[in-house]
C-alpha positions in Angstrom: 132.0 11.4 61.6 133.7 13.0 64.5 132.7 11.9 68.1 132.5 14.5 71.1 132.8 11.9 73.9 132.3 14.5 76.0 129.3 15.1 75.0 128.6 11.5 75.1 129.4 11.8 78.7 127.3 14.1 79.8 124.4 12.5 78.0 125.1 9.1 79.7 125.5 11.4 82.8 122.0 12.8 82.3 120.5 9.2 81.4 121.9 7.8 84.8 120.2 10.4 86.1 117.1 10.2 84.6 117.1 6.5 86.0 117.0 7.5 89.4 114.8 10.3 89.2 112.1 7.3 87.9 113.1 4.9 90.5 111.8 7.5 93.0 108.6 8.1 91.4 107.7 4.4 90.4 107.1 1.7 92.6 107.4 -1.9 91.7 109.2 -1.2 88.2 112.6 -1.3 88.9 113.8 -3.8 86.1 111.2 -2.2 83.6 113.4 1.3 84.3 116.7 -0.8 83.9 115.7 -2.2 80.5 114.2 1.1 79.2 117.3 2.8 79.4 119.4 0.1 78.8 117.8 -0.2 74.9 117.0 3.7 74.6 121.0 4.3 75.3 121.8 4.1 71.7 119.5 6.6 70.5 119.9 9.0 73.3 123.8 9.0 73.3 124.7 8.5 69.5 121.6 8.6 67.2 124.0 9.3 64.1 124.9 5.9 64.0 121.4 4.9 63.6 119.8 3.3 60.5 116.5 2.5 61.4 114.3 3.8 64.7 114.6 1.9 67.8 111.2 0.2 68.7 110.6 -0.6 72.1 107.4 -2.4 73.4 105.7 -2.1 76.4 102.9 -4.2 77.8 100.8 -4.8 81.2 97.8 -4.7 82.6 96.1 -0.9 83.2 97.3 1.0 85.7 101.0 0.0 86.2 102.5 3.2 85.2 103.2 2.7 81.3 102.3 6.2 79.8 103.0 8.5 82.6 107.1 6.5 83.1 107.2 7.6 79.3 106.1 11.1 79.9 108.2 11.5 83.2 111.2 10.1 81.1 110.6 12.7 78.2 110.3 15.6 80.3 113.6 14.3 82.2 115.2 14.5 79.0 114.1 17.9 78.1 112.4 16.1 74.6 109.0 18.0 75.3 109.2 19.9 72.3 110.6 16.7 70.3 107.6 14.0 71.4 104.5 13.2 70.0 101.7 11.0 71.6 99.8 8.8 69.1 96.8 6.7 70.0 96.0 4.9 67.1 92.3 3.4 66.1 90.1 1.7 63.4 87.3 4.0 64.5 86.9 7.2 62.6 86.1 9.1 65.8 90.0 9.1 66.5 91.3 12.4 65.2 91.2 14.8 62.4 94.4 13.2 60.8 94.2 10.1 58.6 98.0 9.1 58.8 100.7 9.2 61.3 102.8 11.3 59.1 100.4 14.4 59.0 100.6 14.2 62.7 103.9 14.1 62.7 103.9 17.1 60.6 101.8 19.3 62.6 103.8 18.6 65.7 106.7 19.9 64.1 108.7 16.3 63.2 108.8 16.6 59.9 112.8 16.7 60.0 115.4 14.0 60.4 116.5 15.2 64.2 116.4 12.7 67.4 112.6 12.9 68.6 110.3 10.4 70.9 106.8 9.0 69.5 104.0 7.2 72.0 101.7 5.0 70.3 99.3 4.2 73.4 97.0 1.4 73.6 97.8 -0.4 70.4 95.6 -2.9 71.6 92.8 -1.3 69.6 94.5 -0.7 65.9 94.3 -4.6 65.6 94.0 -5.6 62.0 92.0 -8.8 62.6 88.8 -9.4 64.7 88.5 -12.1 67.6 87.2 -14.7 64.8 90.2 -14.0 62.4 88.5 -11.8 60.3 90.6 -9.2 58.5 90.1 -5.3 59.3 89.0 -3.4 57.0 91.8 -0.1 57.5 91.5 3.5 55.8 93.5 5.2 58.1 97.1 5.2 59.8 98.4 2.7 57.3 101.6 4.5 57.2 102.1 3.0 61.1 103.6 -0.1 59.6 105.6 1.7 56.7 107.6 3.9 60.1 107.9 0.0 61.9 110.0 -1.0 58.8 112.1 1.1 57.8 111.6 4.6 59.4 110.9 6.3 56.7 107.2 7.9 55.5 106.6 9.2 52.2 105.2 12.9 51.6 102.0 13.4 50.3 102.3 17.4 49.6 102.4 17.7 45.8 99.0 18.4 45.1 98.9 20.9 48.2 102.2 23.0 47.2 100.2 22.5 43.3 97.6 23.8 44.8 98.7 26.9 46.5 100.7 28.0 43.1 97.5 27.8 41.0 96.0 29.9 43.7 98.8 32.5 43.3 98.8 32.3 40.1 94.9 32.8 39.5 94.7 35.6 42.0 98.1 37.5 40.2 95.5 37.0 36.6 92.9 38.5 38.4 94.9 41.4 39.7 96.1 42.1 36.3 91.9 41.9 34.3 91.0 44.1 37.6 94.2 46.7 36.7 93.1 46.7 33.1 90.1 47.8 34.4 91.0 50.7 35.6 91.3 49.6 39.5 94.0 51.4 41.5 93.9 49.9 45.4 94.9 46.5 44.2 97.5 44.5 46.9 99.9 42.8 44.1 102.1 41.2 46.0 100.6 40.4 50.1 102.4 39.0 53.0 101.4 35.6 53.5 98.8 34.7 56.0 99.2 32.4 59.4 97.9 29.0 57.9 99.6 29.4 54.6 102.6 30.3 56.6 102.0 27.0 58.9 101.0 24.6 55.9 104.2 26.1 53.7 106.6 25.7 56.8 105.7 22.1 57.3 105.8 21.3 53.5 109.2 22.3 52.6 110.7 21.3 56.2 111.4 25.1 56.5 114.2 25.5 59.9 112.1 28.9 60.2 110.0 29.8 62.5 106.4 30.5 61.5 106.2 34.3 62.2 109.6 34.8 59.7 107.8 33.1 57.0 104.7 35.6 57.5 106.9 38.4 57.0 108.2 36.5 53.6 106.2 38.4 50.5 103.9 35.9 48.6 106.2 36.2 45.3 109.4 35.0 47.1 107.4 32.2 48.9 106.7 31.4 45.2 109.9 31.5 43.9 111.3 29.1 47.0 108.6 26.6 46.0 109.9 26.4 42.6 113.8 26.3 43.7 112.4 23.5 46.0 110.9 21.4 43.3 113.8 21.7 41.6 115.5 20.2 43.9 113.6 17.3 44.5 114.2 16.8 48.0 110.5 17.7 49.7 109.5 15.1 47.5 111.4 12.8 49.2 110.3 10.1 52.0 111.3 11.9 55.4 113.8 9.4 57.5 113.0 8.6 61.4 115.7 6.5 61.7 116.4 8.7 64.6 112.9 8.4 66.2 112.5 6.2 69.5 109.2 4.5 69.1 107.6 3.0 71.7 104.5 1.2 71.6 102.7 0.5 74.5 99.6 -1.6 74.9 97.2 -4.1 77.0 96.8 -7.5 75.6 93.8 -9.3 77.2 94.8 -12.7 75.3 98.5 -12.7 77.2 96.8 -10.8 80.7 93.6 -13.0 81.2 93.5 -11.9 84.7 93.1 -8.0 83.1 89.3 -9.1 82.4 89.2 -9.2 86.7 88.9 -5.6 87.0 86.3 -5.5 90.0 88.4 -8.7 92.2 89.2 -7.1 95.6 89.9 -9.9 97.5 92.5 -12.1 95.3 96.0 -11.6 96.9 98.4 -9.5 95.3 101.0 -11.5 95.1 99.2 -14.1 93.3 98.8 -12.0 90.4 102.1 -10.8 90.3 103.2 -14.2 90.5 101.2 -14.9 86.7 101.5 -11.9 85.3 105.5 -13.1 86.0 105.5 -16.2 84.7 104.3 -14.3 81.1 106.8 -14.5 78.5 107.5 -12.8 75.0 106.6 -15.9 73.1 103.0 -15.0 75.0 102.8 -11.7 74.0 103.9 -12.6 70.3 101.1 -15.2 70.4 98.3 -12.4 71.7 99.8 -10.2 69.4 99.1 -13.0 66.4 95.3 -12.9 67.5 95.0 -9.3 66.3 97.3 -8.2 63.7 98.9 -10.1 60.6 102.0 -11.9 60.7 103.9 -9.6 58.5 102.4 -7.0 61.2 103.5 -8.9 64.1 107.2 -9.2 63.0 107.7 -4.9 62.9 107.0 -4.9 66.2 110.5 -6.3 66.7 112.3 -8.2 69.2 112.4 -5.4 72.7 108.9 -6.4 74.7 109.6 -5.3 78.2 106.5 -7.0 80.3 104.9 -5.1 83.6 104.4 -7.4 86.2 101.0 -6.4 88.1 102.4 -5.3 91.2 103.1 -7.1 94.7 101.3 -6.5 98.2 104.5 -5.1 99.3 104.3 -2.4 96.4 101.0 -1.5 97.3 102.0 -1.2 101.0 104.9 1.1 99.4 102.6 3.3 97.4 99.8 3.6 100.4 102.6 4.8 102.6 104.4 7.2 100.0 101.0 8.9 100.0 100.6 9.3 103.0 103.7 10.6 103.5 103.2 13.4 100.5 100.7 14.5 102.7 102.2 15.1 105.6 104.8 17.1 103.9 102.2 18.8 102.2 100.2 19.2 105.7 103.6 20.6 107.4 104.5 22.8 104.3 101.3 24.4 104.5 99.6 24.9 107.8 102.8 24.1 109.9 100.9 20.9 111.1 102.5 17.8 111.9 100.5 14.2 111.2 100.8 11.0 112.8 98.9 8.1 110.6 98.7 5.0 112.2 99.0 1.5 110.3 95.3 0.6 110.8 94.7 4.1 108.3 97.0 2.1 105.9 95.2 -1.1 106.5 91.9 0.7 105.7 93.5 1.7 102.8 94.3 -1.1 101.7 91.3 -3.2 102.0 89.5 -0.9 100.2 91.7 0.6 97.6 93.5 -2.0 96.3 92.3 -3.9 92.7 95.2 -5.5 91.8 94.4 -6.0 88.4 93.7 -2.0 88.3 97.0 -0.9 89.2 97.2 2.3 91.1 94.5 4.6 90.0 91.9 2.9 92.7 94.5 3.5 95.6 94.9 7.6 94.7 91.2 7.9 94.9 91.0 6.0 98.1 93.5 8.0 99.7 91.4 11.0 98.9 88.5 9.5 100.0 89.6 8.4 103.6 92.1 10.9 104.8 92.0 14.2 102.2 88.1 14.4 102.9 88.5 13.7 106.5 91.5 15.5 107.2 90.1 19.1 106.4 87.8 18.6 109.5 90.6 17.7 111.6 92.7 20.8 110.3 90.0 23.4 110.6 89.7 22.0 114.6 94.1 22.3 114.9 93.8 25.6 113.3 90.9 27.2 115.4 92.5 25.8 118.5 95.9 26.2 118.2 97.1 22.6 117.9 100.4 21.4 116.2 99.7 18.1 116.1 97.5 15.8 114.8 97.4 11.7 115.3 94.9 10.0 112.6 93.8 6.5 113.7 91.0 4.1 112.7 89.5 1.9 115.3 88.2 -0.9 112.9 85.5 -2.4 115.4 83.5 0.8 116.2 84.2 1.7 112.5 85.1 5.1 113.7 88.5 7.5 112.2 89.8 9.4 115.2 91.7 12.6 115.0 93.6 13.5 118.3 94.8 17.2 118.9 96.1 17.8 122.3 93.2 16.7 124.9 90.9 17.0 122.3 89.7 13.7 120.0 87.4 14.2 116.8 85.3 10.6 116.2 83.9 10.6 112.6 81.8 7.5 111.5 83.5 5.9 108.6 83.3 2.4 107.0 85.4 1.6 104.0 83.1 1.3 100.7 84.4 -2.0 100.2 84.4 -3.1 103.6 80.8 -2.5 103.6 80.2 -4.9 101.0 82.0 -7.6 102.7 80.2 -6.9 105.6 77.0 -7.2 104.4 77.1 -10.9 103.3 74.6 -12.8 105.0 75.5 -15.7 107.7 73.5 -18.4 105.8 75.1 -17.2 102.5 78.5 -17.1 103.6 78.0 -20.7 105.5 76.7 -21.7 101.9 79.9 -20.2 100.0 82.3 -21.8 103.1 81.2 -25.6 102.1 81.6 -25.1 98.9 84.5 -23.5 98.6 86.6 -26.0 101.1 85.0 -29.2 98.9 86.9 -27.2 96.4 89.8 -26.7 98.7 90.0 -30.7 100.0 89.7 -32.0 96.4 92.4 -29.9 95.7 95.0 -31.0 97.8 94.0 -34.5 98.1 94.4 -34.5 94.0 97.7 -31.7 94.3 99.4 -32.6 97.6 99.7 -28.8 98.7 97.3 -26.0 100.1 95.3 -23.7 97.9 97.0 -19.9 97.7 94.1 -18.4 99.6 90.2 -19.3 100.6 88.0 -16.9 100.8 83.9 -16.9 101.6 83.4 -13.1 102.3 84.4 -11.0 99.4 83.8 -7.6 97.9 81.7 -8.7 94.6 78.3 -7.0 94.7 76.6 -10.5 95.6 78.5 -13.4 97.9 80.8 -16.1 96.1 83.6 -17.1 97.1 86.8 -19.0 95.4 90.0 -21.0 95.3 92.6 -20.1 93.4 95.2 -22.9 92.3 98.4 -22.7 91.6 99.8 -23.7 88.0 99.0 -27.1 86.9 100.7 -29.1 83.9 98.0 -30.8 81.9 98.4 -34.0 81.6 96.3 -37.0 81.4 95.9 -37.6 85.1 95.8 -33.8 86.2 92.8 -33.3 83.4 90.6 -35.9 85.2 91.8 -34.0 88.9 90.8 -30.9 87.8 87.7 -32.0 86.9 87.3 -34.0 90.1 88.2 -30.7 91.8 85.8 -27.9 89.9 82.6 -30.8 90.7 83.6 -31.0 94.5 82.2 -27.8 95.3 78.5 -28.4 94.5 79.2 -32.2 95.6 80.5 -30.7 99.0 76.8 -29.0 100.1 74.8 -31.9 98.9 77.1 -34.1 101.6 76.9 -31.2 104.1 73.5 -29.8 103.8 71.7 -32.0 101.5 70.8 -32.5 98.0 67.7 -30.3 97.9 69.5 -27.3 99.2 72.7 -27.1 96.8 72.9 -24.2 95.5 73.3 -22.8 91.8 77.0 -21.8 92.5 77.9 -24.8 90.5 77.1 -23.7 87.7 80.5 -21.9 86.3 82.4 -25.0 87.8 80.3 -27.5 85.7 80.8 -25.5 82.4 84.5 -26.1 83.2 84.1 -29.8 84.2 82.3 -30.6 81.1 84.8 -28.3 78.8 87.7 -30.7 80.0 86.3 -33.7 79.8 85.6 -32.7 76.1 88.9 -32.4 75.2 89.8 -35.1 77.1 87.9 -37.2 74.5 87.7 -35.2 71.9 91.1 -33.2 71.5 93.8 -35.3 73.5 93.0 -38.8 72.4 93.1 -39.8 76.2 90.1 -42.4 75.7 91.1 -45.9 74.2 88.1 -46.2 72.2 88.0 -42.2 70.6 91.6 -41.9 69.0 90.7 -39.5 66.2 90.3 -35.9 67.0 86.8 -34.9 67.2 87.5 -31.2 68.0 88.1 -29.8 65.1 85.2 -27.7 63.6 86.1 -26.3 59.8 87.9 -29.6 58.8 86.1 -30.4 55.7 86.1 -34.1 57.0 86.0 -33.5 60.3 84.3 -36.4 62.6 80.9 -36.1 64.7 81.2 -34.7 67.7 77.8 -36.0 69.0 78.9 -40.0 69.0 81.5 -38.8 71.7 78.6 -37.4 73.9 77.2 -40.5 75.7 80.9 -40.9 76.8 81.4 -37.5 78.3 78.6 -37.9 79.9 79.8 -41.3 81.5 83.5 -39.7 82.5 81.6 -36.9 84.4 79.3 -39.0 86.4 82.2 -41.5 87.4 84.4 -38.6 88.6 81.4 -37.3 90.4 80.9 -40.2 91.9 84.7 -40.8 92.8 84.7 -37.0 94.2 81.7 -37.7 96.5 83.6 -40.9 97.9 86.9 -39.3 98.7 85.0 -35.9 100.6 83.3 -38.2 102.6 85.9 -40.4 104.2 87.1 -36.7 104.8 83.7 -35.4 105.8 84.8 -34.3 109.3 87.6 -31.9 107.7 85.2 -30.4 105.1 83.2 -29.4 108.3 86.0 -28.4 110.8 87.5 -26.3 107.5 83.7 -25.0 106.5 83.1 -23.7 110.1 86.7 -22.1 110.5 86.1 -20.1 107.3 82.6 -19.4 107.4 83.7 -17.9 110.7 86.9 -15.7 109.6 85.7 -15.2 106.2 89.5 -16.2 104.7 92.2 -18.4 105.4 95.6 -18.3 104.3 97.5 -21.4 102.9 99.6 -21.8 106.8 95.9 -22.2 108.7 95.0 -24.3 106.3 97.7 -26.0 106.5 97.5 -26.4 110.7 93.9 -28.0 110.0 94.5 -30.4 107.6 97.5 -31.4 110.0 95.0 -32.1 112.7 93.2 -34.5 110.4 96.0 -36.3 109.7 96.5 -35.5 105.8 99.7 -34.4 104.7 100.0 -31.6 102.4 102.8 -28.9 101.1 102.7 -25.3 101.1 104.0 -23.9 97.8 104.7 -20.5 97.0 102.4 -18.0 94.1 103.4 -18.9 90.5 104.6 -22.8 91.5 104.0 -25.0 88.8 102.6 -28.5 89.4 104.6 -31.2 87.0 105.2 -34.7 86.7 108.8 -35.1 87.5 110.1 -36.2 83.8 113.5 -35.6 83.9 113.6 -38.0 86.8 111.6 -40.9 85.0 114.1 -40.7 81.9 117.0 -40.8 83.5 115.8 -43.3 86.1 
């Protein structure tokens, strides 16, 4: 095998390019784009040397840019004619096709060249349910006979059968209908369209399908026999030149993905999970849906999306908003000027960060396309070259300035006017809770929460803390417990026992879960040692002798809880009335007001995990 390294060059040339190109397009994905091509390289430079198809997996939460980087990449690479996309199902409402190789086939992959497959949302091809269950599968079983070796048997001997009888039965009838005498009889026809299409992608014909129509049906004939003959369309067709990627959203690895409506979360904070997730995770989600024999094809290249950063959102917002004013410019020789408070607006009410970017286009339509027409139509009519766009947050007003002239149209973001409408009393409510969450927390951690909040975007008021990483252990299990009851605890101290609220109710179902396995599954308890968890053991113990003494734990942790908020009651109501009043606070105010009460506590950055310092006490 001779190498053209010039060639090679100017592929690698092209690839380099091809980088670049989706740097510019993508934000937040840079080392996504670097690993891409860095494991694609082989196929795109020297597939020859290829024995099997590269598989390359991609996975992350919706909206981060995973099909449309693989269909910018393709058409950078000119493989549009060579690339197929596949979204593979166990429902029968999928497609027409039953296997991956007919679709192959009628997308014109049928041959052994270089060519790109998609198979998008794998997620929902699993081959087990959620309880373990085995799936029953009639169709795209061939999907795991591509992962292993790249090669897909043909299934066209009855068909190519098929079409010979047919010729052969209407030649008999042409000769009974000559013998009687018939004259205008077509003995030998040009084939039509779909026999031309079918027979093309049968005998992996290089011609094109209009050639074969010109083809007579009695030479079409004799090429099916010489191809039987020779065996070779018989043959499984080899992929080992395909790039496969695979590209998917796993729920078990992403449990933050089920938070598709959570405005108010920080961005970072996700990111800063979402980083921490590892291919040992994904291969454990992917272990929850498909067999392990399954699980193994998928191979060893998982490249993980991280859901992206505040600073990528601020990135995206802007890049907008500068299309448009090219676009503006280009077209009506107008020139905009967007303040930041227009990107703030944005922001607030575009951004989901577990949806990715799709909520932040629409937004962008929503608050300066729709608006911006009117502003146009009053440059236009009076001459103006100029327009500045600003949003004046306390009148809830967008402005549009042209010359002497200024355009006021009422607007209130669609999420800020869900935060705005939480009630006083409700948020005053949330606020007490919330901080008895808070104080618990970093009396038991030592550092702030990430971010308090007790006016949010959900379609009814609540409110939340959100931790950082924790390290189970025996102590930190009876903490955490201590910290989900301090909330409702919290408003009986502040506002009495008959007026807590039923917001405890999510906090006690994760109280009472731990201190279950705390008895039950860990063994922590001196007098339960056996594991009292475990429900299909055919000898397994009874979980209801373990009850009284959950019970117990719970009400001496409550009781515990309630001692330690108040010796600490006049921070839970300094904090409670800061918050109620700004509706959020970030870990450095909360920092300044625990300092005031005399408690000292760290601020950790997103992702930090809490653990007991064991390399010290080993070597100590």
């Amino acid at each position: 095998m001779t190498i053209n390294k010039e060639e090679i060059q100017k592929k690698k040339k092209k690839l380099d390019d091809c980088k670049a190109f989706l740097k510019k397009e993508f934000i937040g994905i840079d080392k996504i784009i670097d690993d891409l091509m860095e494991y694609l390289q082989i196929w795109y430079l020297m597939p020859e040397i290829l024995t099997r198809p590269v598989v390359i997996n991609l996975w992350g939460m919706t909206g981060v840019g995973k099909t449309d980087l693989i269909r910018k990449m393709v058409r950078f690479l000119e493989f549009q004619n060579r690339f197929v996309e596949i979204e593979l199902s166990n429902s029968d409402e999928t497609s027409w096709s039953k296997s991956v190789s007919d679709i192959f086939q009628s997308n014109g992959l049928s041959d052994e060249k270089p060519s790109i497959v998609l198979f998008d949302e794998i997620q929902r091809f699993n081959t087990i349910d959620p309880d373990g269950t085995p799936v029953p599968q009639t169709k795209f079983t061939d999907f795991w006979e591509l992962l292993s070796d790249g090669r897909l048997s043909k299934r066209e001997r009855e068909d190519l059968e098929h079409y010979l009888f047919s010729y052969l039965f209407r030649k008999k009838e042409n000769d009974r209908r000559k013998l009687n005498g018939e004259t205008e009889l077509d003995e030998n026809p040009y084939l039509n369209l779909w026999d031309a299409k079918e027979l093309k992608k049968y005998l992996s014909m290089d011609d094109d399908v209009m050639s074969i129509i010109d083809m007579k049906e009695e030479d079409m004939i004799q090429l099916i026999r010489k191809k039987q003959k020779e065996k070779k369309i018989y043959e499984p067709v080899d992929y080992s030149k395909m790039l496969i990627i695979i590209s998917g959203n796993l729920d078990e690895a992403f449990q933050m993905s089920r938070d598709t409506s959570e405005a108010d979360v920080d961005a970072n904070i996700y990111h800063a999970f979402t980083k921490k997730i590892t291919v040992v995770d994904i291969k454990n989600a992917l272990a929850r849906k498909f067999r392990p024999e399954q699980v193994a094809r998928f191979g060893n290249i998982h490249l993980i999306y991280f859901s992206l950063k505040t600073e990528d959102f601020q990135k995206l917002i802007q890049r907008e908003i500068n299309t448009l004013k090219h676009k503006t410019k280009t077209k009506f020789g107008v020139t905009l000027k967007i303040s930041k408070a227009v990107n703030e607006l944005i922001y607030r009410n575009g951004v989901f960060p577990v949806q990715g970017v799709r909520p932040v286009f629409s937004s962008v339509v929503d608050i300066l396309d729709t608006n911006l027409s009117k502003f146009l139509f009053e440059a236009i009519i009076h001459e103006g070259n100029t327009i500045e766009i600003d949003y004046l947050e306390k009148q809830k007003i967008i402005t549009g300035k042209i010359g002497s002239r200024t355009i006021e149209i009422p607007y209130l973001g669609r999420i800020d006017k869900i935060r705005q409408s939480n009630q006083q009393d409700a948020v005053a409510n949330i606020s007490v809770h919330e901080c008895g969450h808070a104080i618990s927390y970093m009396l038991y951690t030592g550092f702030t929460p990430l971010q308090l909040k007790s006016k949010v975007a959900s379609s009814y008021a609540a409110g939340f803390t959100f931790p950082h990483q924790i390290h189970d252990t025996k102590e930190s299990l009876l903490d955490r417990i201590k910290i989900y009851l301090a909330g409702g605890i919290a408003e009986e101290i502040i506002f009495g026992e008959k007026n807590a609220s039923i917001g405890r109710s999510h906090d006690r179902e994760q109280a009472t879960s731990l201190a279950i396995d705390y008895i039950r599954k860990y063994g922590f308890e001196e007098n339960y040692q056996a594991h009292y968890s475990l429900e299909d053991y055919p000898y397994r113990m009874q979980q209801h002798i373990t009850d009284e003494r959950v019970e117990k734990l719970i009400q001496e942790l409550s009781e515990k809880t309630r001692e330690d908020l108040i010796i600490h009651i006049n921070l839970l109501k300094d904090m409670s009335t800061t918050l109620s009043q700004k509706g959020s606070m970030l870990p450095k105010e909360i920092h300044d007001i625990v300092f005031r009460h005399k408690l000292k506590v760290e601020i950790k950055e997103e992702g930090y995990l809490h653990i007991t310092n064991y390399h010290q006490i080993l070597n100590s």
